[in-house]
N, CA and C atoms as an extended XYZ file, in Angstrom:
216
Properties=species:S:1:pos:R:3:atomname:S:1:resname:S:1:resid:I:1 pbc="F F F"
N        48.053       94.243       43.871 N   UNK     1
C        47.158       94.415       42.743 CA  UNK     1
C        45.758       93.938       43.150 C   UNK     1
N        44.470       94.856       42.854 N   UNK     2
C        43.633       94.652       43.111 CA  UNK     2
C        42.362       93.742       42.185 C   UNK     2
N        41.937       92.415       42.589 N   UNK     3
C        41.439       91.762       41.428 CA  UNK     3
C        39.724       91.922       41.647 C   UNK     3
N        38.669       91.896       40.468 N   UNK     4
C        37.723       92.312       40.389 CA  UNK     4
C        36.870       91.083       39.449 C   UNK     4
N        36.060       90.525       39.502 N   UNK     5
C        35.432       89.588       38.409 CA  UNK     5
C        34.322       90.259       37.861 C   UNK     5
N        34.355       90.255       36.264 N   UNK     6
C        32.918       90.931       35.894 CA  UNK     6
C        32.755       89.650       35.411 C   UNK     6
N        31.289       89.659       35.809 N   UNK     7
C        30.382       88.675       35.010 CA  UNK     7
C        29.460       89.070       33.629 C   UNK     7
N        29.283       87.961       32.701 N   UNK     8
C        28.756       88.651       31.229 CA  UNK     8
C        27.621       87.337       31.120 C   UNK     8
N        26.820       87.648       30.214 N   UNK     9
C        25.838       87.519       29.765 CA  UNK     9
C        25.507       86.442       28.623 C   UNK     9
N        26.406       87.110       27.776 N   UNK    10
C        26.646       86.866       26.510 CA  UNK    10
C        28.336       85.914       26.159 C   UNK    10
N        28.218       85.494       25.020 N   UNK    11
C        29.681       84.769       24.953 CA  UNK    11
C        31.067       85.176       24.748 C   UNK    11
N        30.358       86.827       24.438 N   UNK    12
C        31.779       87.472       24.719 CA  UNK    12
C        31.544       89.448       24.533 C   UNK    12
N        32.471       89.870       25.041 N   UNK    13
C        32.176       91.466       25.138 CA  UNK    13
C        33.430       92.240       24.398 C   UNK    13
N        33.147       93.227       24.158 N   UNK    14
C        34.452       94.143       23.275 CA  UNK    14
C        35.287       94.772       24.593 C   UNK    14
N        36.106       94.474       24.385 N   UNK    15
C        37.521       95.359       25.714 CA  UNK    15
C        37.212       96.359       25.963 C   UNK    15
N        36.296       97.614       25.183 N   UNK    16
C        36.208       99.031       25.234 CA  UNK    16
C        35.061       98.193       26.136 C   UNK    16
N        34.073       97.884       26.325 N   UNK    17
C        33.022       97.827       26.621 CA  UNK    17
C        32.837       97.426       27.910 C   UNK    17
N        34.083       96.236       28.209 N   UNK    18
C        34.461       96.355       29.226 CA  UNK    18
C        35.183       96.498       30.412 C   UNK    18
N        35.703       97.571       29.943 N   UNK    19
C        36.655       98.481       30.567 CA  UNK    19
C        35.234       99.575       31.124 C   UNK    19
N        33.754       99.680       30.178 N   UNK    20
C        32.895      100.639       31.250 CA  UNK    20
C        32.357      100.201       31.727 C   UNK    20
N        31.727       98.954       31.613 N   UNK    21
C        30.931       98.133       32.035 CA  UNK    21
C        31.592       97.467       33.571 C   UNK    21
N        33.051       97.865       34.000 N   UNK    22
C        33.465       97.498       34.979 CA  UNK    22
C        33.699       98.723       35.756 C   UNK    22
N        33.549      100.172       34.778 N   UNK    23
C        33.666      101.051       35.833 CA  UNK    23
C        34.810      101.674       35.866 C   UNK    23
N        36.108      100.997       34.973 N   UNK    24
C        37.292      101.393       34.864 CA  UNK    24
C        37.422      102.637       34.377 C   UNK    24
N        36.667      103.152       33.256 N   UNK    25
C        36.431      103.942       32.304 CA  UNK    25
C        35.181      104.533       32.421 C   UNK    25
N        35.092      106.090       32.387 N   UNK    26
C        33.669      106.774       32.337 CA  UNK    26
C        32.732      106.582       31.056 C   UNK    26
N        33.838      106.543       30.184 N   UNK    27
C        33.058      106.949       28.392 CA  UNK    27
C        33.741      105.891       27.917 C   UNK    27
N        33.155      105.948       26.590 N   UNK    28
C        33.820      105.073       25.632 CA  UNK    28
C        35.228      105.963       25.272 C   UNK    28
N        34.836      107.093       24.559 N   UNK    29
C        36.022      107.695       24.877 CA  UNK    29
C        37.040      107.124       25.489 C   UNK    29
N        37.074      107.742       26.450 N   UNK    30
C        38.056      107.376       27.748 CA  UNK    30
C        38.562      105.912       27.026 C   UNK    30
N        38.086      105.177       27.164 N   UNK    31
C        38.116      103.794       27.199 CA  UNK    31
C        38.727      103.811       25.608 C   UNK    31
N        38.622      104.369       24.990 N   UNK    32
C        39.522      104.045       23.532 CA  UNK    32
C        40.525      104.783       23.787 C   UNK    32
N        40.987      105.551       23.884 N   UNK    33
C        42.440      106.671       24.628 CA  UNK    33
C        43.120      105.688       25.545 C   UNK    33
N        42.432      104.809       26.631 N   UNK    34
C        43.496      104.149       27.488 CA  UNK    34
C        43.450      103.067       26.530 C   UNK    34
N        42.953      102.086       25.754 N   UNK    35
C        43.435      100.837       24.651 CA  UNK    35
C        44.360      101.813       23.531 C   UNK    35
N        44.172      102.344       22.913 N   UNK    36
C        45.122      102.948       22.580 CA  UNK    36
C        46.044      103.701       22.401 C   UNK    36
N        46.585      103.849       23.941 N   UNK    37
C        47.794      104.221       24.174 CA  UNK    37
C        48.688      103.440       25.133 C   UNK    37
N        48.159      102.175       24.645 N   UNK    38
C        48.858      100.956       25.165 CA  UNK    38
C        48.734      100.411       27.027 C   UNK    38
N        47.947      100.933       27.322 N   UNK    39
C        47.273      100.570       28.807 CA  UNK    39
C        46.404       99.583       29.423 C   UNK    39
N        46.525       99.124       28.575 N   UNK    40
C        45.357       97.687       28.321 CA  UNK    40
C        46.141       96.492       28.444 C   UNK    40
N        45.890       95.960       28.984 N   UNK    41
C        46.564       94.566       28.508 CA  UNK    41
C        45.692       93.259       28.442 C   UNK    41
N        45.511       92.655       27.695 N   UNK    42
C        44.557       91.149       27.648 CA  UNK    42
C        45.296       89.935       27.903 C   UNK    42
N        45.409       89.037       28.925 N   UNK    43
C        45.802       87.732       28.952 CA  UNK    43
C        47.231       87.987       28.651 C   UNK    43
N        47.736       89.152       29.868 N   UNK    44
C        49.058       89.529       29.836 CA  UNK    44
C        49.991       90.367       29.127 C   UNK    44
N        49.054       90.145       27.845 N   UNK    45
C        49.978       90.979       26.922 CA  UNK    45
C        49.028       92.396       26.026 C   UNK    45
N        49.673       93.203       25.521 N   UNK    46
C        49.090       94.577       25.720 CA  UNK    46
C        48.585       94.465       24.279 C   UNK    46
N        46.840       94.866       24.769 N   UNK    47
C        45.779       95.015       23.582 CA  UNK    47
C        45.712       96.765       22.709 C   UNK    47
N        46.069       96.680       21.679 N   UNK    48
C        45.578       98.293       21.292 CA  UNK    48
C        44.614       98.183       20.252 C   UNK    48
N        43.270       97.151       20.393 N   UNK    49
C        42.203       96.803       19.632 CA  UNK    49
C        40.886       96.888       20.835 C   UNK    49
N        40.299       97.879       20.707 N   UNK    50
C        39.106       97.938       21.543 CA  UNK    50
C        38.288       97.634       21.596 C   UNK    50
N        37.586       96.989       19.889 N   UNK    51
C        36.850       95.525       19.626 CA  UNK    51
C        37.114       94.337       19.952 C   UNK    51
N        38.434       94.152       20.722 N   UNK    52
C        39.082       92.793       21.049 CA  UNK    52
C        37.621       92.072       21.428 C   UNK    52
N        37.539       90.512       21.306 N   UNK    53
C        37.104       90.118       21.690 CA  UNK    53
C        37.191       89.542       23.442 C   UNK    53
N        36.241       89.542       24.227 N   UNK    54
C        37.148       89.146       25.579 CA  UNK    54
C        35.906       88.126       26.136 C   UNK    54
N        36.478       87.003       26.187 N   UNK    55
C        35.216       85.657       26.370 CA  UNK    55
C        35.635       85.165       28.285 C   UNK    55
N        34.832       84.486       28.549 N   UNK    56
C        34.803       84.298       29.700 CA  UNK    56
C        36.182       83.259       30.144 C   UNK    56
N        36.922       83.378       31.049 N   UNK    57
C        38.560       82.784       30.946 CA  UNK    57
C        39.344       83.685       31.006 C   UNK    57
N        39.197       85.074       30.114 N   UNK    58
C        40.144       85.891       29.994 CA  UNK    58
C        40.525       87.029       31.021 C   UNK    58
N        41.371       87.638       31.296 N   UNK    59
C        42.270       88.813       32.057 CA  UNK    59
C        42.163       89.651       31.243 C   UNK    59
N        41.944       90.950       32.121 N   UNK    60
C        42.238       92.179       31.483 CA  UNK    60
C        42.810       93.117       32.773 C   UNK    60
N        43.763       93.362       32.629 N   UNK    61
C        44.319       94.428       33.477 CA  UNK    61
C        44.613       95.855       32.850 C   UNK    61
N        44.111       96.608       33.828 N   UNK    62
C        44.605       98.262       32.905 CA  UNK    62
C        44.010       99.211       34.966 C   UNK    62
N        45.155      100.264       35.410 N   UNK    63
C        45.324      101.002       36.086 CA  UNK    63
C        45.484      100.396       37.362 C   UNK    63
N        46.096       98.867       37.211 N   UNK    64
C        46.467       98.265       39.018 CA  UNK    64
C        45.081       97.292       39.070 C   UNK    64
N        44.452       96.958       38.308 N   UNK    65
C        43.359       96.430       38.425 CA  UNK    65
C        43.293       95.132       37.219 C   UNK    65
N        42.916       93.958       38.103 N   UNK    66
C        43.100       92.558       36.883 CA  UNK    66
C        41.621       92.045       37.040 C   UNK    66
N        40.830       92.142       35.944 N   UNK    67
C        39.617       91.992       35.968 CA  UNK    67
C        39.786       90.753       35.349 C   UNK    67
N        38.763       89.573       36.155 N   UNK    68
C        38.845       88.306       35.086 CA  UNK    68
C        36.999       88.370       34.833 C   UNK    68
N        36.880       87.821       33.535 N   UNK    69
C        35.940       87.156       33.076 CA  UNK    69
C        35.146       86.321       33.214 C   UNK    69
N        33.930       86.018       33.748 N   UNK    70
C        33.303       84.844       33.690 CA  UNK    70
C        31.519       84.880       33.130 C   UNK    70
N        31.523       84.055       32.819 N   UNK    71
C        29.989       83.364       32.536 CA  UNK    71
C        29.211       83.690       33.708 C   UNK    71
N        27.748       84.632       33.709 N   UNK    72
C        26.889       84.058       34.899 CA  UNK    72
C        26.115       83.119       34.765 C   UNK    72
């Protein structure tokens, strides 16, 4: 499994947001079709909320890829 760190800005980002903001996803689109159809998973367990909140600490894995979170 391939791991990736996005760094954020702010104190926290929406799951749709960054799922593009990492590149995982072309569109938002896209990116609401894979959260809700259960492909997402947050801090292990599977998100189908694409507003999730996702703060720096957290995992998100979706297509072989575990993106963690951090503060720059």
């Amino acid at each position: 499994m391939k791991t990736d760190t996005i760094a954020i800005h702010t104190d926290f980002i929406k799951l749709e947001s960054l799922l593009k903001l990492a590149g995982a996803c072309e569109t938002g689109g896209e990116a609401k079709l894979a959260i809700n159809d259960g492909l997402v998973e947050v801090n292990g367990e599977v998100c189908t909320m694409r507003g999730k909140k996702i703060r720096s600490g957290d995992s998100v894995l979706f297509d072989g890829v575990l993106y963690r979170v951090e503060n720059e």
